[in-house]
Steps between C-alpha positions, in 0.01 A plus 500: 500500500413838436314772728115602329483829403292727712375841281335790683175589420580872287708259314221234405272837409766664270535163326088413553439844355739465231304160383165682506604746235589227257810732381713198509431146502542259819809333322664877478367584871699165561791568374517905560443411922641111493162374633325166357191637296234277643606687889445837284165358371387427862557860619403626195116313572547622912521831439200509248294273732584765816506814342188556633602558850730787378166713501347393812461692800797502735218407852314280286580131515709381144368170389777386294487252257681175457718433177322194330675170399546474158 
């Protein structure tokens, strides 16, 4: 049995990021990185739902939003 792979979270933003500007479809993201395209879809979606709290204030309380079930 293998050992999950744990990725750090500049890495899940350089790939997130990399979905959002649509220069490459999820199939090439998947195959460029080695990552199944549905976990890229699901940080794709987390970042957009929480890039909100990128401009908040740093004393003010983040409320951060949950990724939805699809």
């Amino acid at each position: 049995m293998t050992k999950r792979k744990n990725y750090s979270p500049d890495f899940k933003a350089k790939v997130a990021l990399e979905a959002i500007r649509e220069e490459m479809t999820l199939a090439e993201l998947s195959k460029k990185y080695g990552i199944h395209p549905t976990q890229i879809g699901t940080w794709k979606c987390a970042a957009i739902e929480n890039l909100a709290t990128a401009f908040t204030r740093r004393g003010s309380v983040a409320e951060q939003v949950q990724p939805q079930n699809r």
